[in-house]
MARPADO-34305 format. One record per atom (N, C-alpha, C, CB): x negated, y negated, z negated. Coordinates in steps of 0.1 Angstrom, whole numbers, padded with zeros to 4 digits, always signed. Each point is the difference from the previous one (the first is absolute). Last residue first. Glycine has a CB too. Example, Ala and Ser with C-alpha at 12.3 -4.5 7.8 and 13.67 -1.06 7.14 Angstrom:
MARPADO-34305
-0128+0022-0071;-0009-0011+0000;+0008-0011-0008;-0012+0006+0022;+0009+0051-0021;+0009-0012+0000;-0009-0012+0000;+0019+0012-0012;
***
This chain:
MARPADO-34305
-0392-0576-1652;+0004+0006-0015;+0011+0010+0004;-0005-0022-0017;-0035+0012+0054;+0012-0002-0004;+0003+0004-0014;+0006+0001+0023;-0053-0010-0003;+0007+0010-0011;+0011-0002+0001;-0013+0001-0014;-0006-0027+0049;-0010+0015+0002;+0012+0011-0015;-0038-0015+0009;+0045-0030-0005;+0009+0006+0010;-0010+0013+0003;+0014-0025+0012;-0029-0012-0045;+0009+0011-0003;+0009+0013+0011;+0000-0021-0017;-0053-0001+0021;+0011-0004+0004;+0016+0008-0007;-0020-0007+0022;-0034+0008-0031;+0008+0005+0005;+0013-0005-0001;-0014+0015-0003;-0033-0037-0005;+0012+0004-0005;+0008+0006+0009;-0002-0015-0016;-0045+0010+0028;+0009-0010-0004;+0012+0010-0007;-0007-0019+0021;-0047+0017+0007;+0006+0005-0007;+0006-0008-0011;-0013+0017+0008;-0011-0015+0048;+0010-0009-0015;-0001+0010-0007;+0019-0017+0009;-0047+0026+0027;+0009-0014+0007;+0007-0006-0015;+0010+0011+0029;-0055+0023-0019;+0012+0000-0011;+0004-0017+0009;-0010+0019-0032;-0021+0019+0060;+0001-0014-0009;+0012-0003-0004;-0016-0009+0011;-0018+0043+0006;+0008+0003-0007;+0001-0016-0002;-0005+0025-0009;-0027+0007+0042;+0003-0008-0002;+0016-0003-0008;-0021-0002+0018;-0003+0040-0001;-0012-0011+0008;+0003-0014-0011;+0001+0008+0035;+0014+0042-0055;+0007-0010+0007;-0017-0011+0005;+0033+0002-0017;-0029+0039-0010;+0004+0005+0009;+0001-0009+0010;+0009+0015-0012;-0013-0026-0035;-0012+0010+0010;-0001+0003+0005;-0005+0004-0005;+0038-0030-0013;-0015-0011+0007;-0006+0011+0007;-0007-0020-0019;+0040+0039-0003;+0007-0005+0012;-0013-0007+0004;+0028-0002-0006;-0031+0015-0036;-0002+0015+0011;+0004-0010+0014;+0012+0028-0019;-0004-0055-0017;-0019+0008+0006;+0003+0007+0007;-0015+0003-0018;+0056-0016+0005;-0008-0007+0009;-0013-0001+0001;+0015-0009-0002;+0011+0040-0025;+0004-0001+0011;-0007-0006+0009;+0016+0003-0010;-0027-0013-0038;-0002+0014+0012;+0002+0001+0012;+0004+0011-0014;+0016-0045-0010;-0018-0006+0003;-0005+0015+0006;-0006-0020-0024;+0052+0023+0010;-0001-0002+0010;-0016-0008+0002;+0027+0002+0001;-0018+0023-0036;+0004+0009+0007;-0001-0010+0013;+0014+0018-0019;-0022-0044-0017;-0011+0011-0002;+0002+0010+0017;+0003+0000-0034;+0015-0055+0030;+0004+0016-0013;-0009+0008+0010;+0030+0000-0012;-0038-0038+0025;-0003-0003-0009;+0006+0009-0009;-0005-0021+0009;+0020+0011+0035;-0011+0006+0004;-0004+0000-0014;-0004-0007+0026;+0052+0014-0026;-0007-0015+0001;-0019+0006-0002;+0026-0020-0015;+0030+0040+0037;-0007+0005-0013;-0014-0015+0000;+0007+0036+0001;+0022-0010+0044;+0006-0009-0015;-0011+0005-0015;+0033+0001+0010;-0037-0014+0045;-0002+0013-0009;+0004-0009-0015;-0023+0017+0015;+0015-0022+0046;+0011-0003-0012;-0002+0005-0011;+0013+0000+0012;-0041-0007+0040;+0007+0008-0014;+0008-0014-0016;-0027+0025+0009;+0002-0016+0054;+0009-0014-0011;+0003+0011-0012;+0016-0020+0020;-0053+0027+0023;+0011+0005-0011;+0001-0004-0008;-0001+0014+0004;-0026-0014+0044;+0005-0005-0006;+0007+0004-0011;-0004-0010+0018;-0028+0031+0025;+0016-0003-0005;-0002-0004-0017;+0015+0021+0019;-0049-0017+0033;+0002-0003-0019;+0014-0003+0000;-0024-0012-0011;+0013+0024+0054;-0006+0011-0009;+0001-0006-0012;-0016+0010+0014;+0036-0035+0028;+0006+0012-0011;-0007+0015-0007;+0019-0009+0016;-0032-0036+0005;-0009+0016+0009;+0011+0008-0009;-0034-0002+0005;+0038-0044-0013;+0005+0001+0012;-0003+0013+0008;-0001-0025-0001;+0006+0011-0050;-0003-0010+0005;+0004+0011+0014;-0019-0017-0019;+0037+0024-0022;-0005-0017-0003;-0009-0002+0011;-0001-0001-0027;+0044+0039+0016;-0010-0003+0007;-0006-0015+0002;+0009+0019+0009;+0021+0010-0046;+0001-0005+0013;-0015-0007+0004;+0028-0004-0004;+0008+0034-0038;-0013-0002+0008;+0005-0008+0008;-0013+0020-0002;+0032-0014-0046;+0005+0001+0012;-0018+0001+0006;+0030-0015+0000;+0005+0026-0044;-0015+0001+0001;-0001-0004+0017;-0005+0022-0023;+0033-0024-0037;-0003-0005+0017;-0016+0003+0006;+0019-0022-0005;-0002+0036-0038;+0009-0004+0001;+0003-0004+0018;-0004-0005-0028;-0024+0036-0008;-0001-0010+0010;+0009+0003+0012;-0024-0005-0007;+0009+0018-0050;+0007-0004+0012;-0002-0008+0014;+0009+0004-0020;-0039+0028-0019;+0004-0016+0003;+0007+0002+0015;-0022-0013-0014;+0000+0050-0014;+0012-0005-0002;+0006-0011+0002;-0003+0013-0010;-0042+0013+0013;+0005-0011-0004;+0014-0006-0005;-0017+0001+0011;+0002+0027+0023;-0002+0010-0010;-0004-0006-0015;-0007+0016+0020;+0024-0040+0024;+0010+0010-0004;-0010+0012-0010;+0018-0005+0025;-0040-0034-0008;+0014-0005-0008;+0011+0013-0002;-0003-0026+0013;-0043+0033+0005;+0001-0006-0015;+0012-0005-0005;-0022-0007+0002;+0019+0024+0050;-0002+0002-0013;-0001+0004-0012;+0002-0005+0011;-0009-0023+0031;+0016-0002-0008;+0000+0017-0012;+0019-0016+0030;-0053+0014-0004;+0000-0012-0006;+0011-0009-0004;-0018+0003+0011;+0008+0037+0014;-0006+0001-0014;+0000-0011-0009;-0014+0015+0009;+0041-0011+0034;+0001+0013-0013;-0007-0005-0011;+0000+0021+0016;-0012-0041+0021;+0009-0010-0005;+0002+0007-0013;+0012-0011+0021;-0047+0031+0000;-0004-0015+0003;+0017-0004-0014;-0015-0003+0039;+0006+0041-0005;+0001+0002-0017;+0004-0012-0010;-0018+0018+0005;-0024-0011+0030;+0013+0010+0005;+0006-0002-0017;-0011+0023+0024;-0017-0066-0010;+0000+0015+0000;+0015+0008-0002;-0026-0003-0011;+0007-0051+0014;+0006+0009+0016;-0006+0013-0009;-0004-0017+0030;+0025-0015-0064;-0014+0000+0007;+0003+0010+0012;-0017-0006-0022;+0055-0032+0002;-0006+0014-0004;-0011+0002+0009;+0022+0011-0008;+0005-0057-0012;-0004+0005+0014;-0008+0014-0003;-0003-0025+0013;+0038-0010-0036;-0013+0006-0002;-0002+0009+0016;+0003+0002-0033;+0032-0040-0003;-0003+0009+0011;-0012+0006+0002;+0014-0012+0007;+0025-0005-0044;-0016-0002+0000;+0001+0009+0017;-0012+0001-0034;+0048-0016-0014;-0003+0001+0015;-0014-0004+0004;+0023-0005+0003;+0007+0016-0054;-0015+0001+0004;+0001+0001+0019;-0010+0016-0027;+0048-0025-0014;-0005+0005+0009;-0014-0004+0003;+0022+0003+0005;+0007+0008-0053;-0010-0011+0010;+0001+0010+0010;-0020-0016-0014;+0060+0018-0032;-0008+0009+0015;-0007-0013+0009;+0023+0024+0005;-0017-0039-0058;+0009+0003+0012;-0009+0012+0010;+0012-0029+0000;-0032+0006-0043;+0011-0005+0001;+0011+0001+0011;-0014-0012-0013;-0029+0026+0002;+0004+0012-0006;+0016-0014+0000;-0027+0021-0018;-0007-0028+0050;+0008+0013+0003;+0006+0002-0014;-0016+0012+0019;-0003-0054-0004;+0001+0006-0008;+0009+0011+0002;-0007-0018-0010;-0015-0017+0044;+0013-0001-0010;-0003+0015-0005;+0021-0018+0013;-0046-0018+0016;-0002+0013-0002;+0006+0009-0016;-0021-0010+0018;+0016-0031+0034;-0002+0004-0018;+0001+0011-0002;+0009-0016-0009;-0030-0016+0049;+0008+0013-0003;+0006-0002-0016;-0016+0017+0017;+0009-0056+0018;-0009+0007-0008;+0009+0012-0007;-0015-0022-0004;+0031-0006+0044;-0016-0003-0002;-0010+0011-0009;+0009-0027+0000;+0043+0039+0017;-0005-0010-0006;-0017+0003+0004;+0021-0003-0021;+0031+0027+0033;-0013-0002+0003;-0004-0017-0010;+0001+0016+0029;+0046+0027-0026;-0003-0014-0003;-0019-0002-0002;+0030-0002-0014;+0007+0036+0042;-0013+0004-0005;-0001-0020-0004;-0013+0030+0017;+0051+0005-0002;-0006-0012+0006;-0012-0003-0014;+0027-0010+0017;+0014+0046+0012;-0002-0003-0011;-0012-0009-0001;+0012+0021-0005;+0039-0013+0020;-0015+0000+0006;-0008+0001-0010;+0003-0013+0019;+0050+0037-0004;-0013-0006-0011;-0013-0005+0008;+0007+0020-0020;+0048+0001+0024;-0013-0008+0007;-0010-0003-0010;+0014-0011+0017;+0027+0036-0014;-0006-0005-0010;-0016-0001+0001;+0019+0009-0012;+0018-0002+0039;+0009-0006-0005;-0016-0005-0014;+0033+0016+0011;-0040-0004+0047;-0001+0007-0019;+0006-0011-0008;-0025+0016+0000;+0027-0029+0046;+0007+0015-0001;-0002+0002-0016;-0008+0013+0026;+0016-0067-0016;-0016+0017+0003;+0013+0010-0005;-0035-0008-0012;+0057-0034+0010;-0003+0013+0013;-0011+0005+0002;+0012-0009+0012;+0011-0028-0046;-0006+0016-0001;-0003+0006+0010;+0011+0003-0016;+0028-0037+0031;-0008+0002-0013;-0009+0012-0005;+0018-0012-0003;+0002-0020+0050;-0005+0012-0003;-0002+0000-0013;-0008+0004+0021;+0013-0040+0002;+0012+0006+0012;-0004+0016-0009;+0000-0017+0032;-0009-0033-0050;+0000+0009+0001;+0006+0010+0003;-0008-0011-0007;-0013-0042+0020;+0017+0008-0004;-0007+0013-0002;+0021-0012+0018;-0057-0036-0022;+0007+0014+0009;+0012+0005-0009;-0023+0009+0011;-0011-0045-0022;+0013-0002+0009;+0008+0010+0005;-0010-0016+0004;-0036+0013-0028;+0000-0005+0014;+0017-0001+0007;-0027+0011+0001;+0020+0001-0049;-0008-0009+0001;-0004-0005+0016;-0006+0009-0024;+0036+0026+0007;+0006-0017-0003;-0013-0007+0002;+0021+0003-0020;-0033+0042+0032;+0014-0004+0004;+0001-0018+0001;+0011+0026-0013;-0046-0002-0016;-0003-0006+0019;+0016-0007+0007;-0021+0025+0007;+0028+0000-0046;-0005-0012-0002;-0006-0009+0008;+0000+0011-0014;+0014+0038+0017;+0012-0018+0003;-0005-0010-0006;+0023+0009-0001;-0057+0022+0028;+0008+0000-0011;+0013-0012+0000;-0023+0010-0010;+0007+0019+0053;-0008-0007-0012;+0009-0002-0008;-0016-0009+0011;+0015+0022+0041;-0002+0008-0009;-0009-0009-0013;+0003+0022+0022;+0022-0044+0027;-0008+0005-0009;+0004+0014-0009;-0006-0026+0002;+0025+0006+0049;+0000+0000-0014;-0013+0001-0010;+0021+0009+0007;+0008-0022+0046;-0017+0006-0005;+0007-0004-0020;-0028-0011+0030;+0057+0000+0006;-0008+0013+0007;-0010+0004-0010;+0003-0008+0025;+0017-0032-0022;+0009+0007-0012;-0001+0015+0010;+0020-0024-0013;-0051-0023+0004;+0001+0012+0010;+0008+0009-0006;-0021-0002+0010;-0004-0036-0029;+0012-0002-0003;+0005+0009+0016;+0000-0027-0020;-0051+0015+0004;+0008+0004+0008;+0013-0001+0008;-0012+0007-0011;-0003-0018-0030;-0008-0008+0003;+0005+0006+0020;-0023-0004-0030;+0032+0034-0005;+0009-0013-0003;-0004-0016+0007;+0004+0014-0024;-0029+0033+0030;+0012+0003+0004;+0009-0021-0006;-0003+0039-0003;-0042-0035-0021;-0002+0003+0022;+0017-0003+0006;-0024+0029+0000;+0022-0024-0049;-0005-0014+0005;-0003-0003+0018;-0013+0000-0026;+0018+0047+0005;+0012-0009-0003;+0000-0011+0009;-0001+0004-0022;-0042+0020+0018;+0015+0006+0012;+0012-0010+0000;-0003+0026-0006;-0029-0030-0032;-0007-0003+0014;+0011+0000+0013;-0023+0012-0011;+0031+0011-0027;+0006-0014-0004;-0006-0007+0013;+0000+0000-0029;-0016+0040+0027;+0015+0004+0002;+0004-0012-0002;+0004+0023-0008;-0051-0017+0032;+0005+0002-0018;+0017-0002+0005;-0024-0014-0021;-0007+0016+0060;-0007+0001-0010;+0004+0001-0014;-0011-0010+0014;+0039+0031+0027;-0009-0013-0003;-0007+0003-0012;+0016-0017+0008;+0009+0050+0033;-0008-0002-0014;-0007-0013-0001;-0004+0024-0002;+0050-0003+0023;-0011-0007+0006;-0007-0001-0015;+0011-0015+0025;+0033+0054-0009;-0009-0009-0011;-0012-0009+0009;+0003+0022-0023;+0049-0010+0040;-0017+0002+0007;-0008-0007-0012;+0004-0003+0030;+0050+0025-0028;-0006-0014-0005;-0016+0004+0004;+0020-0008-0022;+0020+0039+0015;-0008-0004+0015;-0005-0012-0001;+0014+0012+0015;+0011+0014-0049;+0004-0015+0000;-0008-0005+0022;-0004-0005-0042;-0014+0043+0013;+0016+0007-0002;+0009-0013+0011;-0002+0013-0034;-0042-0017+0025;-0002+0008+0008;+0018+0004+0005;-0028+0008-0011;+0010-0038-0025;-0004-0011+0012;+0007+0018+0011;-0032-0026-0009;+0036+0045-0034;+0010-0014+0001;-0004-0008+0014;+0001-0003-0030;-0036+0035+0015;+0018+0006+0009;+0013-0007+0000;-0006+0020-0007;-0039-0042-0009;-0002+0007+0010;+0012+0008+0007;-0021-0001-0010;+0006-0025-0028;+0011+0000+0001;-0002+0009+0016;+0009-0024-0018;-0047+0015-0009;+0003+0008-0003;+0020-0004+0001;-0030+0007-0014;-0009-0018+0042;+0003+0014-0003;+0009+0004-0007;-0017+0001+0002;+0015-0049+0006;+0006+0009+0010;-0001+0016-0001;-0003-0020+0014;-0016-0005-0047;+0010-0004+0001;+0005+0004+0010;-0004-0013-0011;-0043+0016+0006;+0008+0008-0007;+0010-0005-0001;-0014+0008-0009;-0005-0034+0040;-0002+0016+0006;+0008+0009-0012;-0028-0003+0014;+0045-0048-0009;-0011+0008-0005;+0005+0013+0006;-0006-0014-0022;+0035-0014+0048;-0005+0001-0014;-0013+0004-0005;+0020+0004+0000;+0026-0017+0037;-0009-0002-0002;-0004-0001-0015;+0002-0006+0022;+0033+0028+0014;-0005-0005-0007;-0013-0001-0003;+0019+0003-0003;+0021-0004+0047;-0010+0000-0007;-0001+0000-0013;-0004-0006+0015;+0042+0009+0009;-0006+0005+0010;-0015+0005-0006;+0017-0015+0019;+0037-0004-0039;-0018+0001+0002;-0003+0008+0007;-0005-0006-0018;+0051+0003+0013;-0006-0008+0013;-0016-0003-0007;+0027-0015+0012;+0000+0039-0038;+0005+0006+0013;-0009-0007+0009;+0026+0006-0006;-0023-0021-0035;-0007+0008-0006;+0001+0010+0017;+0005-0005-0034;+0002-0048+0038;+0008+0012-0010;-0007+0012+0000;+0022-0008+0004;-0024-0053-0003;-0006+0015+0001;+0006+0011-0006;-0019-0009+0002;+0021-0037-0015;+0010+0005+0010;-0003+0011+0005;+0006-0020+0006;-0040-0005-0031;+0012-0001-0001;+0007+0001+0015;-0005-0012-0022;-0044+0031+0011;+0008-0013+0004;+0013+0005-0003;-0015-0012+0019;-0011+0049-0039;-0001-0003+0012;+0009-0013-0003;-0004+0023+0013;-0018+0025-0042;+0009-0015-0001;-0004-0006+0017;-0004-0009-0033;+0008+0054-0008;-0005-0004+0018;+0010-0016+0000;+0000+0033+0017;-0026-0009-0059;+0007-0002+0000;+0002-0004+0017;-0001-0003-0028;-0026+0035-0012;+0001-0008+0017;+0017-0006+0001;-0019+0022+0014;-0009-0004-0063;+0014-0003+0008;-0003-0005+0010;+0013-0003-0016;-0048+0028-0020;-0001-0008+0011;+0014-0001+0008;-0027+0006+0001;+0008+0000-0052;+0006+0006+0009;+0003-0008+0014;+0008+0012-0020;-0052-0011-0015;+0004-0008+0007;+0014+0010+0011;-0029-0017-0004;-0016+0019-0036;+0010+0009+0007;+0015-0012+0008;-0009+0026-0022;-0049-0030+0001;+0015-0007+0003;+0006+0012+0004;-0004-0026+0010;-0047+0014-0035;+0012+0008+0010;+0009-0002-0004;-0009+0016+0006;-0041-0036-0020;+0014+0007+0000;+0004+0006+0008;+0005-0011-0011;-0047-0004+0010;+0000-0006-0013;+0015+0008-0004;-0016-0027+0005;-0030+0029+0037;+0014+0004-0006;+0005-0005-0016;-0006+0023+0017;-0034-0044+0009;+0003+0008-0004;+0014+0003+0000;-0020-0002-0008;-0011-0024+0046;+0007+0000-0011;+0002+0015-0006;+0011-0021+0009;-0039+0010+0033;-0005-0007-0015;+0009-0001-0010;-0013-0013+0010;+0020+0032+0034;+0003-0012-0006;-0006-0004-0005;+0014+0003+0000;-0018+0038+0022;-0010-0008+0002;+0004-0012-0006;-0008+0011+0019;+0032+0028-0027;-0013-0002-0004;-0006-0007+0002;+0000+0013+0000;+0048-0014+0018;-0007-0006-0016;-0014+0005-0005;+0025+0000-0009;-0010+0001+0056;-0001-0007-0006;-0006-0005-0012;+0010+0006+0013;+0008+0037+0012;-0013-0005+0002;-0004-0013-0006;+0002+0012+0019;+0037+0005-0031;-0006+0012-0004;-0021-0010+0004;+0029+0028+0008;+0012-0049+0007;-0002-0009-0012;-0010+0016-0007;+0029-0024-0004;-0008+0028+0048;-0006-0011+0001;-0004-0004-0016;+0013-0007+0023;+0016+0042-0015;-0010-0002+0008;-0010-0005-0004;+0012+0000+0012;+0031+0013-0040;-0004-0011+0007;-0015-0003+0003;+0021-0006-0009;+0007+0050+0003;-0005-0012-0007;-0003-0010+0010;-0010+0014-0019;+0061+0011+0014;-0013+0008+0001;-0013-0014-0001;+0014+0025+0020;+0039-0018-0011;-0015-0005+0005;-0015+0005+0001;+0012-0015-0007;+0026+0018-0026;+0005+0008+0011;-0010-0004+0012;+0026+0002-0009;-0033-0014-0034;+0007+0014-0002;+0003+0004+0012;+0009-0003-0020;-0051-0029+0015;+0014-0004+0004;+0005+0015+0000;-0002-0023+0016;-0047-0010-0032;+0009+0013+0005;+0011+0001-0002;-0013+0009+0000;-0016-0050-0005;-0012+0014+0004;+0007+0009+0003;-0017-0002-0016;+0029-0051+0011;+0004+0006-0004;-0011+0016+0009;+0026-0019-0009;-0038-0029-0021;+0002+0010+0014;+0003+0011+0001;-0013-0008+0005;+0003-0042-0034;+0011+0012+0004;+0003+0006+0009;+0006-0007-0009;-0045-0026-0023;+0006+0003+0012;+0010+0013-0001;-0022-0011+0009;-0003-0037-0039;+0007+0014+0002;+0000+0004+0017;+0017-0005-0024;-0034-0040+0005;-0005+0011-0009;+0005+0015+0002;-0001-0018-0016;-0005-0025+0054;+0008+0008-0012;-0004+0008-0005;+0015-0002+0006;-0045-0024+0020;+0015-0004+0005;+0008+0005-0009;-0003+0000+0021;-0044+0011-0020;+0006-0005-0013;+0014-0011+0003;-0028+0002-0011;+0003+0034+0036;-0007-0014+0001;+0005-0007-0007;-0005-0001+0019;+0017+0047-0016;-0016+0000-0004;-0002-0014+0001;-0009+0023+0010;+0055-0018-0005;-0006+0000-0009;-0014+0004-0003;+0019+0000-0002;+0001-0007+0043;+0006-0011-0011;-0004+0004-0014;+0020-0005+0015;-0035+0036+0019;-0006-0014+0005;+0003-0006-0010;+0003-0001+0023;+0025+0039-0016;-0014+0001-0013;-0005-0010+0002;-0008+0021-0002;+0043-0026+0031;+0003+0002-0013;-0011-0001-0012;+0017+0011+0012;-0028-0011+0032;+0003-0013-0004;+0004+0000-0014;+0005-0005+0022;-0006+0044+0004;-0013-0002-0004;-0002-0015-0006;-0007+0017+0019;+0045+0002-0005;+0000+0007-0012;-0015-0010-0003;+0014+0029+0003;+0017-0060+0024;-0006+0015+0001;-0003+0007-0013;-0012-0007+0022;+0031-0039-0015;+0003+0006+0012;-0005+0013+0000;+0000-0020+0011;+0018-0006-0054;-0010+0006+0006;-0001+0004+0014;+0000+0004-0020;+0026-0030-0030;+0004+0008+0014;-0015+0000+0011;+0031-0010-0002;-0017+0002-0056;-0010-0009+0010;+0001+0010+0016;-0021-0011-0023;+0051+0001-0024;-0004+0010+0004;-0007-0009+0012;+0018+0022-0010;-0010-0029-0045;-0003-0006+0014;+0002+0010+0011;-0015-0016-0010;+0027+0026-0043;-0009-0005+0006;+0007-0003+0010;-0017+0009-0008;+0040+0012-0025;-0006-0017-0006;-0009-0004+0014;-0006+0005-0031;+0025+0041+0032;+0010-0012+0002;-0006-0015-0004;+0020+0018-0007;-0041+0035+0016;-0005-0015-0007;+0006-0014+0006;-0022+0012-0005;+0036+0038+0019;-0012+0000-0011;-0003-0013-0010;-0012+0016+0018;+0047-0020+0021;+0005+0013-0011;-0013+0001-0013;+0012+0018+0026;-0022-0047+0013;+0008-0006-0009;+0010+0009-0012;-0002-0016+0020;-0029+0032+0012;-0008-0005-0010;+0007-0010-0012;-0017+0003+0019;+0045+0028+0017;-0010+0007-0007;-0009-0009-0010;+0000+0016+0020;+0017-0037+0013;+0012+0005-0008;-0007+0006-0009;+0018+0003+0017;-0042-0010+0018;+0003-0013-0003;+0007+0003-0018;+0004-0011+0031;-0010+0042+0006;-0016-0005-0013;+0004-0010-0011;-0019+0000+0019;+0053+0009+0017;+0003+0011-0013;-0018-0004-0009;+0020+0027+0018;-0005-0068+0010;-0001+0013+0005;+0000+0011-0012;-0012-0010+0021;+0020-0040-0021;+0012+0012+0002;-0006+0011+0003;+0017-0014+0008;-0050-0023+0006;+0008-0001-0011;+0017+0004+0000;-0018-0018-0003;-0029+0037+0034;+0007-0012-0003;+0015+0001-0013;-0010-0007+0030;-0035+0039-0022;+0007-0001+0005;+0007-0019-0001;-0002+0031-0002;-0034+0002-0030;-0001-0001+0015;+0018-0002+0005;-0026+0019+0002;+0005-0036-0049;+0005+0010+0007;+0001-0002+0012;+0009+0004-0016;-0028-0026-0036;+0000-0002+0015;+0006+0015+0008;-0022-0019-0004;+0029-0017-0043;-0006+0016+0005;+0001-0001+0013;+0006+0016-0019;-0015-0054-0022;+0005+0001+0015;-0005+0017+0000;-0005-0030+0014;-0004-0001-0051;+0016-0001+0001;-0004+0008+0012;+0014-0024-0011;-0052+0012+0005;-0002+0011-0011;+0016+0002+0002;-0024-0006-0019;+0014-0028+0045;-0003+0012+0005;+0002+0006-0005;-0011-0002+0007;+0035-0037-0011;-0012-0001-0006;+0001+0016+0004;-0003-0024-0022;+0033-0012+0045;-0002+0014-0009;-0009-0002+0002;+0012+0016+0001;+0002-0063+0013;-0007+0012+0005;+0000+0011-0011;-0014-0014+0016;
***
């Protein structure tokens, strides 16, 4: 049996791009496969694995839903980030030809983001739960009508032929994927660019967000990412995920984030981690 502190955990089954992605970050370890996101954080608030890998947003996709509402209520902090190029690869049973699929099957961001390839091809996307997930479905299947959307690693690992290479539309696909733990840390800005992720909820007056975003622009603190969405069902409180480069512990951004409490019902920091090199290309 792997010893937990070895194990990262990721939503999907084994080959899926999470999958790939943790073995890209931390080749020594375990990877531990997940039926859901919420399971994912599950495996590590309960001491199933020390890590988690989720991916939060896609160049051509756009974010991933489901893990914005999530990770506040995990109990985990943010610790890193992944940049992850994402290759779809179209696979289907042997003997199948790229003419006689009728179907594929995949993740929701994986059929978006090949979308004029399934459209160009008249192929009917079906959305499963994870792209390696899909795999294992279609080969278990063995229907030379129905294909997947997933990796070739999924590929050789459920048996499938590849009738397609690369077929997302954007050639430079990116996801990008947020590494979670138990306990935060808190890495030293004068040794690299930190990110700081935190959400917050603004107070009902006129002005409300304006004034409270800001401190970061008369401040000079970047921000890098900024999304809303709705946490509960009268769509009067909206929600907002932020990004900001710099570490709550330099001067100009502890400003920023007063001014933001004073405006805000509520402020809660998710991680602050090293900036990933793929933010600075050399």
């Amino acid at each position: 049996m792997t010893d937990a502190d070895n194990l990262i955990a990721f939503q999907g089954v084994k080959g899926a791009n999470s999958d790939i992605a943790c073995r890209a970050v931390f080749p020594d370890m375990e990877t531990l496969p997940c039926y859901s996101f919420e399971d994912t954080f599950a495996a590590v608030r309960n001491g199933k694995a020390r890590l988690a890998m989720i991916p939060i947003e896609n160049s051509s996709a756009g974010r991933v839903a489901d893990n914005h509402h999530l990770m506040p209520e995990s109990g985990l902090h943010i610790i890193g980030e992944h940049y992850q190029k994402i290759e779809h690869q179209l696979l289907a049973p042997k003997g199948a030809t790229l003419e006689g699929l009728r179907q594929v099957h995949s993740h929701v961001q994986a059929l978006a983001q090949c979308r004029e390839f399934l459209r160009e091809h008249d192929i009917e996307p079906i959305v499963a739960a994870d792209t390696a997930g899909a795999a294992e479905q279609v080969s278990l299947w063995n229907n030379k009508d129905v294909g997947a959307i997933a990796t070739s690693m999924a590929g050789e690992i459920y048996g499938l032929e590849t009738l397609g290479t690369d077929v997302n539309d954007n050639a430079d696909n990116t996801t990008r994927f947020l590494i979670m733990a138990r306990d935060p840390i808190d890495p030293d800005p004068k040794d690299g660019m930190v990110v700081t992720t935190f959400v917050f909820k603004v107070r009902s007056v006129p002005a409300a967000l304006y004034k409270a975003l800001g401190g970061f622009a008369t401040n000079g603190v970047n921000i890098t990412k900024l999304e809303s969405y709705i946490t509960d069902g009268s769509f009067s409180v909206a929600q907002f995920y932020a990004d900001v480069e710099g570490h709550p512990s330099e001067r100009l951004v502890r400003l920023a984030l007063e001014e933001l409490s004073f405006f805000s019902k509520e402020v809660k920091i998710l991680g602050v981690y090293p900036a990933n090199s793929f933010r600075t290309p050399s």
